[in-house]
C-alpha positions in Angstrom: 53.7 106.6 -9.6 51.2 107.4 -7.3 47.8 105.8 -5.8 46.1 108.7 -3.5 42.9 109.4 -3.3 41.2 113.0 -3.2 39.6 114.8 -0.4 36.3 113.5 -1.8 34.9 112.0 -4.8 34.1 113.7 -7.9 30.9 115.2 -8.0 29.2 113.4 -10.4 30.7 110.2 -8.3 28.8 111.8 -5.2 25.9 111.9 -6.8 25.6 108.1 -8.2 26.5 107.3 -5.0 23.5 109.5 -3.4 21.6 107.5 -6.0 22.8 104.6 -5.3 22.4 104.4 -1.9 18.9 106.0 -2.4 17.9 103.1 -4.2 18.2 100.5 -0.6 20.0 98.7 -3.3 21.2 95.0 -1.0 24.6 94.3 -2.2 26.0 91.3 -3.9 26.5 89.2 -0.6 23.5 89.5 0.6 21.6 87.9 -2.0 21.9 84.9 -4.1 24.1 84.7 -7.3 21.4 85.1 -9.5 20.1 87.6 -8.1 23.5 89.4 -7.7 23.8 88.6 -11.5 20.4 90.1 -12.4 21.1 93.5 -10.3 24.4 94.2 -12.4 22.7 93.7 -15.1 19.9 96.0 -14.8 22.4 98.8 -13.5 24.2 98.9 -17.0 20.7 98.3 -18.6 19.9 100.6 -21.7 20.1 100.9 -25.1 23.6 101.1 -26.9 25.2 104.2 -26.8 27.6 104.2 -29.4 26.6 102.6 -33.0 29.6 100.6 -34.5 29.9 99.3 -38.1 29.0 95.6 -36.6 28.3 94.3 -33.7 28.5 89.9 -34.0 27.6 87.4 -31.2 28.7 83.9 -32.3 30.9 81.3 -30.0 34.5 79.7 -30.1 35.8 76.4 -28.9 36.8 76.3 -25.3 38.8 73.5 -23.3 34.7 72.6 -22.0 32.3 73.4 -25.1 31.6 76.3 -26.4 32.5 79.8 -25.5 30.4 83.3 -26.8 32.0 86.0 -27.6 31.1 89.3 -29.3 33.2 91.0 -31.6 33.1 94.7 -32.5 34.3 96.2 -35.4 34.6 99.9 -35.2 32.3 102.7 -36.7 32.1 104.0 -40.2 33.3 107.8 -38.7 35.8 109.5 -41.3 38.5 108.7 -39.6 38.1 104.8 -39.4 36.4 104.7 -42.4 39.7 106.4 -44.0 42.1 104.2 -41.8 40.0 100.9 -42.9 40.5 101.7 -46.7 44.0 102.4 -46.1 44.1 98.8 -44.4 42.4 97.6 -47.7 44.8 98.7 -50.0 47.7 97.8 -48.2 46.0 93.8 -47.7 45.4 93.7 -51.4 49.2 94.8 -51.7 50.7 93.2 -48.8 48.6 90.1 -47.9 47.9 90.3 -44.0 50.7 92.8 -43.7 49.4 96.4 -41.5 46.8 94.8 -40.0 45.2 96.4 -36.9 45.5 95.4 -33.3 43.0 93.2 -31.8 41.4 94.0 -28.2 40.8 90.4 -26.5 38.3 92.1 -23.5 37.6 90.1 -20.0 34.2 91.5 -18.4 34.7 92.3 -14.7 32.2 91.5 -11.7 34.6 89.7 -9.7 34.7 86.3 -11.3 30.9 85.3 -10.2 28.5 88.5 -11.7 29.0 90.3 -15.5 28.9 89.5 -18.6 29.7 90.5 -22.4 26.2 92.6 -21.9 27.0 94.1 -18.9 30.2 95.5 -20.4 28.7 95.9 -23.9 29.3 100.3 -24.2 32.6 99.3 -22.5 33.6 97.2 -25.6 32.2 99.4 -28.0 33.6 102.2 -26.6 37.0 101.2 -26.5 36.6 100.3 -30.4 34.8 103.5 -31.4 37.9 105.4 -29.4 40.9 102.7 -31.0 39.4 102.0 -34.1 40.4 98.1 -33.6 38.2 95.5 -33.6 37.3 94.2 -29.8 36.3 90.4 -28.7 34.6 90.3 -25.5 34.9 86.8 -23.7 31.7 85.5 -22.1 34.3 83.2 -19.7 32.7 80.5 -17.5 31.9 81.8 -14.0 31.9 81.2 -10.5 30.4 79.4 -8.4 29.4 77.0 -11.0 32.9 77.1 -12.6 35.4 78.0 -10.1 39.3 78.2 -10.5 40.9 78.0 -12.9 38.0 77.3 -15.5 37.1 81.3 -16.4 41.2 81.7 -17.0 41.5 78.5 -19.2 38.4 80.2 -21.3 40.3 83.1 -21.6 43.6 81.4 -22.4 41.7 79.3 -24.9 40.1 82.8 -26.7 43.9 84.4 -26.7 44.9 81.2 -28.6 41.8 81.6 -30.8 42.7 85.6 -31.4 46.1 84.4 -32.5 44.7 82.1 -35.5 42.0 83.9 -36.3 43.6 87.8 -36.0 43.8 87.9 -39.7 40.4 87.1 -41.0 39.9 89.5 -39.0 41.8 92.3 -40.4 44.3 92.3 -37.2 47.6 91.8 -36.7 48.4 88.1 -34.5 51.3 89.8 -33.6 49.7 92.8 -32.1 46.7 91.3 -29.5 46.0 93.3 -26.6 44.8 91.4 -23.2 41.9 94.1 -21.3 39.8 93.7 -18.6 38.1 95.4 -15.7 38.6 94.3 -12.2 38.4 90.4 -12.0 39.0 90.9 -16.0 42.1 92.9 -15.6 43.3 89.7 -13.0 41.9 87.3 -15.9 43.9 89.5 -18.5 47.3 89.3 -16.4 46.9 86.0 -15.5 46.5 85.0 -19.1 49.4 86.9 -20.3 51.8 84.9 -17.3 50.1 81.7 -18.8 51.3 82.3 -22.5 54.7 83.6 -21.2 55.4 80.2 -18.8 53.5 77.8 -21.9 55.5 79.9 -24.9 51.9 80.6 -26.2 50.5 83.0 -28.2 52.3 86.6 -28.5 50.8 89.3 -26.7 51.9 92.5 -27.5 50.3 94.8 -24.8 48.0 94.1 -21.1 45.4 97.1 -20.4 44.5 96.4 -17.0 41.4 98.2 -15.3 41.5 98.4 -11.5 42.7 94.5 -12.0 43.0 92.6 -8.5 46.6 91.1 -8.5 47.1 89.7 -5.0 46.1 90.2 -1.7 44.0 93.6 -1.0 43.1 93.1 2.1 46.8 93.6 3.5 46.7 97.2 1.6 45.5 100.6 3.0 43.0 101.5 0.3 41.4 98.2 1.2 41.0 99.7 5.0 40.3 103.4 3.5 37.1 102.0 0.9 36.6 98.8 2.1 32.6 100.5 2.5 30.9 103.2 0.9 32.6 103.9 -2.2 30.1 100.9 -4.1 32.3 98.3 -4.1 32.8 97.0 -0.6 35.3 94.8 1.7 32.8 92.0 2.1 31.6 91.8 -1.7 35.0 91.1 -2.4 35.3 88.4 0.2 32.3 87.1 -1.1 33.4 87.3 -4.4 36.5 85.6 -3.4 34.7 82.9 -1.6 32.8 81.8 -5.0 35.8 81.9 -7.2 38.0 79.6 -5.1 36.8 76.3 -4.0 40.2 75.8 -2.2 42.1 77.9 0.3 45.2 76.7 -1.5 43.9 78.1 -4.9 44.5 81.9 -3.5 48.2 81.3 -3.5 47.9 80.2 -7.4 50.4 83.0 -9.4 47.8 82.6 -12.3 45.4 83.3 -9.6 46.9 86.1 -8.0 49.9 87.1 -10.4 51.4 89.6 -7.9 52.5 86.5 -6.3 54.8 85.5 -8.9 58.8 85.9 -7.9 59.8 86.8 -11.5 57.4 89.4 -13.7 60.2 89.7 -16.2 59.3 89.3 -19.7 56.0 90.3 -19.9 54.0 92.1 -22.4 53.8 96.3 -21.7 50.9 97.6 -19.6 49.0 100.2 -18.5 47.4 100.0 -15.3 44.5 102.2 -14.0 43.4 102.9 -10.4 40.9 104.9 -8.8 41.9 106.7 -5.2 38.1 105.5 -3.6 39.1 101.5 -4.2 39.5 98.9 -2.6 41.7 97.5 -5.3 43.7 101.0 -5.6 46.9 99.8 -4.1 46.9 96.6 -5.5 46.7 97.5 -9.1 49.9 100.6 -7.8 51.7 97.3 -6.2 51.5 95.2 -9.5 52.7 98.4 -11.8 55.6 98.8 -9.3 56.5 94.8 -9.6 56.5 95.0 -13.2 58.4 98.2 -13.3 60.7 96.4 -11.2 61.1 93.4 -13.7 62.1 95.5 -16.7 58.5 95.8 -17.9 57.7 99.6 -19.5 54.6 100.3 -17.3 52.2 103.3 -17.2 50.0 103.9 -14.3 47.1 106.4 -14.4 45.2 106.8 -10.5 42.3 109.2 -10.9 41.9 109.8 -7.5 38.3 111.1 -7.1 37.2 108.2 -8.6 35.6 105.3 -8.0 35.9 101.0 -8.5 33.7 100.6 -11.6 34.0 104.0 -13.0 35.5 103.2 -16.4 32.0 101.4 -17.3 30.1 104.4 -16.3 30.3 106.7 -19.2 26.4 106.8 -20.3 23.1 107.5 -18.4 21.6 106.7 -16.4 25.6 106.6 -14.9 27.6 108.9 -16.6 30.8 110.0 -15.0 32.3 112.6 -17.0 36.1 112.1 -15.8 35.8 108.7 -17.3 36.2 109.4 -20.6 39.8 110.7 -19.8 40.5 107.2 -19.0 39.4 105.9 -22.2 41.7 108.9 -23.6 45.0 108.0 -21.7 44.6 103.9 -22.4 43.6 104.5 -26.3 46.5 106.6 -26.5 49.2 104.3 -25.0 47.5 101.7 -27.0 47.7 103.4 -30.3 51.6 104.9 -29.2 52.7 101.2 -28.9 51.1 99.6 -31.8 50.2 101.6 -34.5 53.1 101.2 -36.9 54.3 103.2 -40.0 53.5 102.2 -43.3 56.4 100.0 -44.6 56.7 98.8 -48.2 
């Protein structure tokens, strides 16, 4: 496995950051949350770009009151369309038996920004491209909520995926934890939790340029700490919201790359991008869990940049992202689509 980065970023990279920077943008820590919250927002603003069968906003119960969530249930193309009536007949002969996986999906934005709209053509892309239903996880956030409230929401949604997979045509037995950035930390952290509290089976972790452990000690956090859109002192910032105490950074659920034993976890794939800060984190936790006994894939695209994988449609569209979407779909669907059994 490797994390390098390229000589320079992909051109259609170079050009949202020309854009970007065109814009006078201010960053995240230099304005308020809200604010901060309203700008992300209104750069993933537009209409849907890809039209599932149905898209459903409703809420679950969390450990404090209600949690939304939005579930996606993939598009009516030929080829769901055929593998849904093949599901069909097989429930009507096999009650609950071939069931799809389920996608439980953690929004990034670094605990504090983000939301299930912000990350809404992520979702529905990753369902259009799986053909499994996806839950997206409106967690609590920080500042408001700090550590460990946004994990016990997502702890509590894994536990609610597990007993209610099958009215939802999935499989309990085959729930995938995803997530972006603070997501893909929420989605590890949540698969250490059910393996220390014997909770819910979780049969695979996608994890998106997840943060781990400490970046700042790593040389992609030197090499794109500024100028590559996600910056060295957002992060801090971000960091500063999301833990009210010092001693919380040193949590394992926090930070699981600071756990001595990784062993028993669920199979991953981990993706990277060679202009991020995060790069070498997200290379460090693959290598930990590869060490462990854990069957780990790693992608780096290394002309890419943090935040890429939710830039697939104007007015951001980098192309190269939608081989991401190719690699994780298809190490999803090579673990856990199964053969028809009678």
């Amino acid at each position: 496995m490797t994390a390098d980065r390229a000589a320079e970023p992909h051109p259609d990279v170079q050009r949202f950051l020309e854009l970007y920077d065109s814009l006078e943008t201010p960053s995240f820590d230099e304005v308020p949350v809200e604010r901060a919250r309203a700008m992300l927002e209104e750069l993933q603003a537009g209409e849907p770009a890809i039209e599932l069968e149905s898209v459903t906003d409703r809420t679950i119960d969390g450990p404090n009151g209600e949690i939304p969530i939005r579930l996606y249930e993939p598009g009516a193309g030929e080829d769901n369309q055929r593998g849904r009536d093949r599901d069909e007949e097989q429930e009507q002969e096999h009650e609950h038996e071939h069931q799809r996986p389920l996608i439980l999906y953690f929004h990034g934005g670094g605990w504090v920004v983000g939301s299930i709209d912000s990350h809404d053509n992520t979702c529905r892309k990753l369902a259009a491209d799986s053909g499994y239903p996806v839950v997206s996880v409106d967690y609590r956030l920080a500042p408001e909520h700090p550590f460990p409230a946004g994990l016990q929401d997502c702890y509590a949604a894994l536990e609610w995926a597990a007993e209610s997979a099958p009215e939802l045509g999935a499989d309990p037995d085959r729930i995938v934890l995803a997530g972006d950035s603070a997501g893909g930390n929420l989605a590890a952290g949540t698969a250490l939790l059910a393996r220390d509290q014997g909770g819910p089976a979780v049969a695979y972790q996608l994890l998106i340029y997840p943060a781990t452990g400490d970046a700042t000690e790593t040389d992609s956090y030197e090499e794109n700490g500024k100028g590559y859109f996600l910056t060295a002192d957002e992060m801090a910032w971000f960091r500063d919201h999301y833990f009210e105490r010092s001693l919380d950074q040193g949590n394992v659920y926090a930070m699981p790359r600071r756990t001595t034993d990784l062993s028993g976890l669920p199979p991953a794939t981990i993706i990277t991008a060679g202009f991020d800060p995060l790069r070498d984190d997200g290379k460090a936790y693959a290598t930990r869990l590869e060490d462990a006994g854990v069957p780990v894939t790693h992608y780096n695209y290394d002309d890419l940049i943090h935040g890429f994988f939710g830039m697939t449609t104007e007015p951001v569209a980098i192309e190269r992202a939608h081989e991401a979407y190719d690699d994780a779909v298809g190490d999803l669907q090579s673990a856990l689509d199964t053969k028809d059994t009678v």
